[in-house]
C-alpha positions, 0 to 999 in steps of 0.5 A: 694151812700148811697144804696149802703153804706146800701146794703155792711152793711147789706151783711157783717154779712152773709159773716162773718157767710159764713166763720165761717161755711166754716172754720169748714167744712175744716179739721185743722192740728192744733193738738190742734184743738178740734175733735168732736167724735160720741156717740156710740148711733149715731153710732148704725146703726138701722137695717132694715126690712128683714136684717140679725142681727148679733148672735154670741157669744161675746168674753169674756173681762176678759182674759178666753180663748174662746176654755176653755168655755164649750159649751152647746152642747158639750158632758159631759166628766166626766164619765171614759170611759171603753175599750170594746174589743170583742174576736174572737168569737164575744162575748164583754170582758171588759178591767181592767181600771184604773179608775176602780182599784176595778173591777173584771173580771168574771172567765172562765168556765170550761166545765162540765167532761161529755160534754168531753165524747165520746157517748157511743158504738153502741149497739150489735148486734142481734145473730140468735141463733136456738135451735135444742135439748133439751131433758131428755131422752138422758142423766140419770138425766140431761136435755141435749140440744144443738144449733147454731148461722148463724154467725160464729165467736170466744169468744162467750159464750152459755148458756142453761136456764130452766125456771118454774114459778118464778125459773129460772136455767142457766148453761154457757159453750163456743161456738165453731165456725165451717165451717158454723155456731157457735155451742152450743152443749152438753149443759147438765145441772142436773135434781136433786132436779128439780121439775118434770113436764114441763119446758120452755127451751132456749139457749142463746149467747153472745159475743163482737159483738152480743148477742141473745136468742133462742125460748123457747122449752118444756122439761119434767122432769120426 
């Protein structure tokens, strides 16, 4: 009876620790009941070797809206941008812009007068001009020569030319056109104050559409 007295004794204490600690285990509905919470150091979960850890930006706490913070990577915008357009041409022209009151664009340039120019007329071109008389005998005091050009046609002008060293002497008459030919004949110009000797004649043509002169023959004034 005693051991057993002694054995109830000594299991009392830890019967009362049992209850103690089961009591604390069990959630109470007292709203009064104290609630034990988890420092933020307890909480941190410690990440392990290889895991992925978490970078991103924090949200601000003091009321800026995140979208109204510049981003490092975000391209400045200060600059006034300048509208490009380009012509039909290709070539890039600049718009006048607002944020520019003060630009000018550059004047157009005028063509200069000559690019506006027709080239010039072909060249006229070459008459067959033969000569088949000049002589002195023919005509008192007068070198008398005539001649012709293989193409026939209107307007054109003869002339007979004599020719001394540096003095050169020209008479111009009209040409007459015929079945054939066009023909500068009677070509008569004075010998009067001419020195005498030899001189070195030519019959010459010209009109709108050619221009030729003859091989040069010897007249003797006398």
């Amino acid at each position: 009876m005693k051991r057993q007295t002694a054995l109830a004794v000594a299991a009392a204490p830890l019967l009362v620790l049992s209850l103690a600690i089961a009591a604390q285990a069990v959630p109470s509905d007292d709203p009064s009941a104290p609630v034990t919470e988890t420092s933020p150091a307890e909480a941190t979960e410690v990440p392990t070797e290889g895991a992925p850890t978490d970078t991103s930006t924090s949200t601000p706490t003091d009321g800026t809206d995140p979208a109204a913070v510049p981003s490092d990577d975000a391209p400045a915008t200060d600059a006034p941008s300048v509208p490009v357009q380009t012509d039909e041409g290709g070539a890039a022209s600049v718009e006048p812009n607002a944020a520019l009151p003060d630009a000018e664009l550059p004047d157009a340039v005028a063509p200069a007068e000559g690019d506006l120019e027709r080239p010039a007329d072909p060249a006229l071109g070459t008459a067959d001009v033969q000569i088949t008389l000049a002589s002195t005998d023919l005509v008192a005091g007068a070198v008398l020569a005539s001649g012709y050009v293989t193409e026939v046609e209107e307007g054109g002008t003869c002339s007979l030319t004599l020719t001394r060293g540096a003095e050169v002497l020209t008479i111009e008459a009209p040409a007459e056109a015929d079945a054939t030919t066009t023909v500068c004949g009677g070509l008569t110009m004075t010998t009067t104050g001419l020195a005498l000797g030899e001189w070195s004649a030519t019959i010459g043509y010209d009109s709108s559409t050619r221009s030729g002169v003859s091989a040069a023959t010897t007249v003797t004034i006398r």
